[in-house]
VODO-443019 format. One record per residue: x, y, z of N, C-alpha, C in turn; residue in three letters. Coordinates in steps of 0.1 Angstrom, whole numbers, plus 5000, padded with zeros to 4 digits. Layout:
# VODO-443019
XYZXYZXYZALA ...
END
This chain:
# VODO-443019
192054357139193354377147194354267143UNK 195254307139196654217137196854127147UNK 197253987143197753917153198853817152UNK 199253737165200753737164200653597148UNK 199453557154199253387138199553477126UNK 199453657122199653697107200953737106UNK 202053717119203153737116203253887121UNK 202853927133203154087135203154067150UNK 204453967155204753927167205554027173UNK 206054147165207054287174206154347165UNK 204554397169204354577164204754627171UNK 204754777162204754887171204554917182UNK 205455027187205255067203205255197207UNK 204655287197205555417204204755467215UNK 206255547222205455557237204155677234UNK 204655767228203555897230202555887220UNK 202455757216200755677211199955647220UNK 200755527232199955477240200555517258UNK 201155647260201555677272200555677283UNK 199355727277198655727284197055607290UNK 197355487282196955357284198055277292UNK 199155357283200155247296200455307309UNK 200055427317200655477328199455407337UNK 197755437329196655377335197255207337UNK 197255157329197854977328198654967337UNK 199755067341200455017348199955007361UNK 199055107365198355107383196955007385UNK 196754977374196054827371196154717377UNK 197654687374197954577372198654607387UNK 198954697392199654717408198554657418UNK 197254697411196054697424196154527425UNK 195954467414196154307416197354227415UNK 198354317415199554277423200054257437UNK 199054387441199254437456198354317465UNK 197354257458196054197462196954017466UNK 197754007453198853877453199853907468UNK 200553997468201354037473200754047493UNK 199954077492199154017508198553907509UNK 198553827499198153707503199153567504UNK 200153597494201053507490202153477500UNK 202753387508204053417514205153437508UNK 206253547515207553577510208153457501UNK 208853507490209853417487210753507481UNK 211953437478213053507477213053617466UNK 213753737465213353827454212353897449UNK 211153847460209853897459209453847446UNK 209853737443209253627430207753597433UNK 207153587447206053617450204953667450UNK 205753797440204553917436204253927416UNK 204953887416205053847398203953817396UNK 203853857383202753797371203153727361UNK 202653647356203053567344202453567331UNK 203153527321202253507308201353437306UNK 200253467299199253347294198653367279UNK 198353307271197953267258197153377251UNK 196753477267195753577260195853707275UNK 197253687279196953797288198253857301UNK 198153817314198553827323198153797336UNK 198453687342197753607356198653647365UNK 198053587376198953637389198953487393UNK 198753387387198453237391197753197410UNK 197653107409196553077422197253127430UNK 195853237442196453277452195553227463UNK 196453187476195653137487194853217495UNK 193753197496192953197503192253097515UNK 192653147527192553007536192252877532UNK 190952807528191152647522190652697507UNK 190852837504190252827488191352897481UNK 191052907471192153007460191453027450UNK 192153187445191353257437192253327426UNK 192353387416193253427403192553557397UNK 193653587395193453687387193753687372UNK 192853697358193753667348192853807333UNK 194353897331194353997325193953937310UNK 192953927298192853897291192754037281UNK 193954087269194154157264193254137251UNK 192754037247191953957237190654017238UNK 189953957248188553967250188554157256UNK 190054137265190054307269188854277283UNK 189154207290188154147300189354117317UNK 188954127327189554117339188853997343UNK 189253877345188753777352189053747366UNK 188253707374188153687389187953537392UNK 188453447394188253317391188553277407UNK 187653167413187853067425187852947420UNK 188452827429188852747430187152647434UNK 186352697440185352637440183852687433UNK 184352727418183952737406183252897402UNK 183352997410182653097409183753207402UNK 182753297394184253397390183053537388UNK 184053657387183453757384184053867372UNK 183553917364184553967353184254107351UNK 185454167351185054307348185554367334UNK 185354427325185654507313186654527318UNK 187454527305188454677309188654787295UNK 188354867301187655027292188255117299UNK 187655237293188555377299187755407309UNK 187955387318188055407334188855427341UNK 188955507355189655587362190255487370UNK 191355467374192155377383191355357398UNK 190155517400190055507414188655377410UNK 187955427401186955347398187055157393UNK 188355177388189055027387188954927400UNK 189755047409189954987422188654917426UNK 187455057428186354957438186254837430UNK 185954837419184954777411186254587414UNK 187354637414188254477420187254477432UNK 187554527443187154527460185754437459UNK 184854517449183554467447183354327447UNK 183654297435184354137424184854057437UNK 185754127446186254037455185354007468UNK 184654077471183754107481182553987482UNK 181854017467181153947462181453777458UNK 182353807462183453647461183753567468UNK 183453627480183553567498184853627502UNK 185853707497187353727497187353877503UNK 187853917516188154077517189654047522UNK 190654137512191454147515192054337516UNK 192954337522193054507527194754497517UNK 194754627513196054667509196354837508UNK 197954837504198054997509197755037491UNK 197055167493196655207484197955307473UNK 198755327481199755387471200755297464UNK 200255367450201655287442203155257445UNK 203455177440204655147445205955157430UNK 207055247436207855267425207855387417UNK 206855487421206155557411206555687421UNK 207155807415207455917427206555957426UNK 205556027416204656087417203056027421UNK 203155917430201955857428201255937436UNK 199555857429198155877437197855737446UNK 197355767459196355647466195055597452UNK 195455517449194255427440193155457445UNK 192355517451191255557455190955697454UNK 191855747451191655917447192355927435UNK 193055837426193355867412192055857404UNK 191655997399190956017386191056057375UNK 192356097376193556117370193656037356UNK 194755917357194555797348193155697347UNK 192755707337191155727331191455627315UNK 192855597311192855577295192855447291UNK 192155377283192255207283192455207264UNK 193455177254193055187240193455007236UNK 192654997234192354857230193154767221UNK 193554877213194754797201196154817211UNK 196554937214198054917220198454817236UNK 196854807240197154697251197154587245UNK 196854547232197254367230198254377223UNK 198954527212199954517211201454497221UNK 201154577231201654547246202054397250UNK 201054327253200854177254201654147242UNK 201554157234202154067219203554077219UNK 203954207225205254197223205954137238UNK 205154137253205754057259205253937256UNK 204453837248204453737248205753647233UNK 205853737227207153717220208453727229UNK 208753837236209653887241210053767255UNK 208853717262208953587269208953467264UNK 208953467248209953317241210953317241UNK 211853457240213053487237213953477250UNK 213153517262213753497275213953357282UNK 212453307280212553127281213653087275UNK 214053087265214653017260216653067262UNK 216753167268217953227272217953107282UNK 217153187290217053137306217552937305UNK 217452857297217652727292219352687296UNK 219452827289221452787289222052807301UNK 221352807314221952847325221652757334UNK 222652717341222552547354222452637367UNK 222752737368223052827386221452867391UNK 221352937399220353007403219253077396UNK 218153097385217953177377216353197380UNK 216053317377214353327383213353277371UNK 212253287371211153217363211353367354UNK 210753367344210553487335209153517336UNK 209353637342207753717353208253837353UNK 206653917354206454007350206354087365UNK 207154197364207354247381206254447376UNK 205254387384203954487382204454667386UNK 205554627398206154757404206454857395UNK 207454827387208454857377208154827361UNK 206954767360206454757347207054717333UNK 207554557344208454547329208654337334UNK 209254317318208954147324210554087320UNK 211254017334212654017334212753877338UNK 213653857333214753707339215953757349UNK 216553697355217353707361218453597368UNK 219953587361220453507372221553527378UNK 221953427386222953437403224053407398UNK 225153427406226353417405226453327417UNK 226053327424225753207438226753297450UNK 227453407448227853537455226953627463UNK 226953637477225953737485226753907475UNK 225953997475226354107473226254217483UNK 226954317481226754447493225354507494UNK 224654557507223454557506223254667491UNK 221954667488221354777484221054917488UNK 221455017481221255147488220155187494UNK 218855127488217655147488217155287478UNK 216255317484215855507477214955457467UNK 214655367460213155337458211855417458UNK 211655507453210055517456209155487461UNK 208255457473207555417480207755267480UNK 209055227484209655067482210155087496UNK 210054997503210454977517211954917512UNK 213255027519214754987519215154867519UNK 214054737529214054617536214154557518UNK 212654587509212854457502213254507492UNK 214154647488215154617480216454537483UNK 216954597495217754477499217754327498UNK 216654307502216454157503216154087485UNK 215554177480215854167460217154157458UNK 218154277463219154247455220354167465UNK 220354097470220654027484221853947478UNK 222153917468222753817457223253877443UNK 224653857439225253907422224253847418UNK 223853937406223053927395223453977386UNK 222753927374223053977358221353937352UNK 220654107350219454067351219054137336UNK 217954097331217654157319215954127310UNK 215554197309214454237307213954337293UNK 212254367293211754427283211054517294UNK 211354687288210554767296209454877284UNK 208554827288207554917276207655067273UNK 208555137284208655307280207855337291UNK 208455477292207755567305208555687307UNK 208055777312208855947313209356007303UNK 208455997290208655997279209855917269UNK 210255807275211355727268210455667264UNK 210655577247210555447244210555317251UNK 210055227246209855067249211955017248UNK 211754937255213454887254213454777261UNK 214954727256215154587262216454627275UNK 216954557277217554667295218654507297UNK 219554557302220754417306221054507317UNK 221254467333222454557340222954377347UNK 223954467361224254387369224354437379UNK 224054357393224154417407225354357411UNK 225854367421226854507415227254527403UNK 227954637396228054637388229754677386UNK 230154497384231654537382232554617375UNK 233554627378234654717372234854707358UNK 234254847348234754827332233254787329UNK 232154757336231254647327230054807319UNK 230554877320229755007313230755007297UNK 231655017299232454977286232854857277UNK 231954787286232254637280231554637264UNK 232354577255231454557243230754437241UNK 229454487240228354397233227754397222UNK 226654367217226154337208224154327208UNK 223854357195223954397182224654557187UNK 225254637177225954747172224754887176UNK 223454847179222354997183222554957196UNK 223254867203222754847219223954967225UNK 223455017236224555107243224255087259UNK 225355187264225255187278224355297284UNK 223655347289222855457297223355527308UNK 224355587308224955647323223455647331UNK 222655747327221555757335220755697344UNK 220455557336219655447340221055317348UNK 221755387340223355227348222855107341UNK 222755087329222454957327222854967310UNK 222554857300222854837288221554837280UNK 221354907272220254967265219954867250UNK 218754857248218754827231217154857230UNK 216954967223215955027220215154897209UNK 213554907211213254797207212554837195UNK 212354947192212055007174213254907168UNK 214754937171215954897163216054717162UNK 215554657181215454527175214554487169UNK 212754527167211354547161212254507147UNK 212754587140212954617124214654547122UNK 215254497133216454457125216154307115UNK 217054257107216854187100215954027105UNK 216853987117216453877124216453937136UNK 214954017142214854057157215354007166UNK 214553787168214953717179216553747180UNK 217353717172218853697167219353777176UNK 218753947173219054067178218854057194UNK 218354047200217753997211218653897217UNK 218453767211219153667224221053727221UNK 221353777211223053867208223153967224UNK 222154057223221854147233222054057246UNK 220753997248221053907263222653807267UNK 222853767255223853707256225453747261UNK 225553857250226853947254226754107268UNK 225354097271225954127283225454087296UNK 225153947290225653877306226853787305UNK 227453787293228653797296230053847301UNK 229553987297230354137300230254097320UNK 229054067321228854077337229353947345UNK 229253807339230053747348231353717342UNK 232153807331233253757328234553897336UNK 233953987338234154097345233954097361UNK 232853997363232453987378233153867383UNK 233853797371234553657374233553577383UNK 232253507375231753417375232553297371UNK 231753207379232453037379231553017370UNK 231653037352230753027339230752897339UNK 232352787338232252707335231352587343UNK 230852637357229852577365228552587364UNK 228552697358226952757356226052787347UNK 226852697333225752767321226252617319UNK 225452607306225152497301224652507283UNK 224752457277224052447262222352487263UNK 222152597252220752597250219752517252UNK 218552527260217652357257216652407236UNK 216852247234216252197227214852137226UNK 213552097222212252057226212651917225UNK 212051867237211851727235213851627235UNK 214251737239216251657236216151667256UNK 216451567262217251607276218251647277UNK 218851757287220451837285220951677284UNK 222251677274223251617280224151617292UNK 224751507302225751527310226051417307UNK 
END
């Protein structure tokens, strides 16, 4: 299997290779998001529910458990589900082609067996067509090579964001991976409350979209493909000011999406352009520009020079 040390840090992605590993992956990763998300307290933006990168996967980092804590950590390598406590015990499950309902017990179990019962709602979230995780037998598909290709490309794709996220002094979230929506985003504030949210979400309670989009933003991300679209890189803004659909950005394949309301750059075109990253931080750059120069952001308060390793910002 290729890996990122031979230099094949953007493979391939096509969706109708691995559509059907990633729709299973995606209700995967909900069941131990959902498991984060009842135990963790609120924080703003539902930053609380995120998952993050790791060296060989996808964690949900320590979650409390009255005086203990326990983790969840997706290892795309070994292709292994880890169950880890804080007072040394863990339990590991494969991950193979199995049915999401059979995924499910087999967490419950792992957690059972762990001293830990925790309860959650069984329906996906985000998803119009979903199943209760306990009656999907449905999604069944695990292919081994396109889930670390998966991983490889958000673990590249979250150097490229880190290091965006650097140039900005205002409000900006961690770069995490939001399980709902199946995709791993940065996001930052204009320090402006915004008009609520419409809601209409898919099994999303109206309450915490609002409370997500509570605040201007200029948010941007990597979305692996789904409903037969491609893998892509995504820029919008909440709200989304006047003109910013016609705003020109950058590289020359990125466009606007009436459909979706946001700024498109298909990731086959950044995969194969000459200098990907290049393509990429161009993309993030010019349109979150388009959004706070259109939204008349206070820029010269809120960004700052790229960070450097080991340099402290200057002031």
């Amino acid at each position: 299997m290729p890996s990122i040390s031979e230099g094949n840090q953007w493979p391939e992605l096509p969706y109708a290779a691995w559509k059907d590993t990633r729709d299973t992956l995606h209700l995967w990763t909900q069941i131990v998001g959902k498991i984060r998300l009842a135990q963790a307290p609120w924080l703003n933006h539902s930053w609380h529910v995120a998952l993050y990168l790791t060296a060989r996967g996808l964690t949900t980092s320590p979650i409390p458990y009255g005086g203990r804590t326990f983790q969840f950590d997706f290892d795309f390598v070994d292709h292994v589900l880890w169950v880890r406590t804080s007072d040394g015990h863990f339990r590991q499950l494969m991950l193979a082609r199995k049915s999401v309902a059979e995924f499910f017990s087999e967490v419950l179990t792992a957690l059972a067996e762990l001293g830990i019962e925790v309860s959650i709602t069984t329906m996906p979230c985000e998803i119009a067509d979903g199943v209760p995780f306990d009656r999907d037998y449905t999604h069944a598909s695990y292919d081994r090579d396109y889930a670390n290709r998966f991983w490889r490309v958000l673990l590249s794709t979250h150097d490229v964001l880190t290091h965006f996220r650097t140039g900005f002094l205002g409000k900006v979230s961690p770069v995490h991976f939001f399980w709902g929506s199946f995709d791993l985003a940065v996001t930052r504030f204009s320090g402006r409350r915004a008009p609520p949210h419409p809601g209409g979400v898919p099994h999303l309670p109206d309450a915490v979209a609002r409370e997500a989009y509570s605040h201007e933003v200029s948010s941007a991300g990597f979305w692996p493909g789904g409903g037969g679209t491609d893998a892509a890189f995504y820029s919008y803004a909440y709200p989304a000011p006047d003109g910013f659909a016609s705003a020109a950005i950058r590289p020359e394949q990125a466009f606007f999406s009436k459909e979706l309301g946001e700024f498109i750059l298909p990731y086959e075109a950044m995969r194969t352009a000459p200098d990907p990253e290049r393509a990429l931080m161009e993309f993030l750059q010019s349109t979150y520009e388009a959004a706070a120069d259109l939204g008349r952001w206070d820029r010269a308060a809120l960004e700052c020079a790229l960070g450097e390793a080991g340099r402290p910002r200057s002031v």
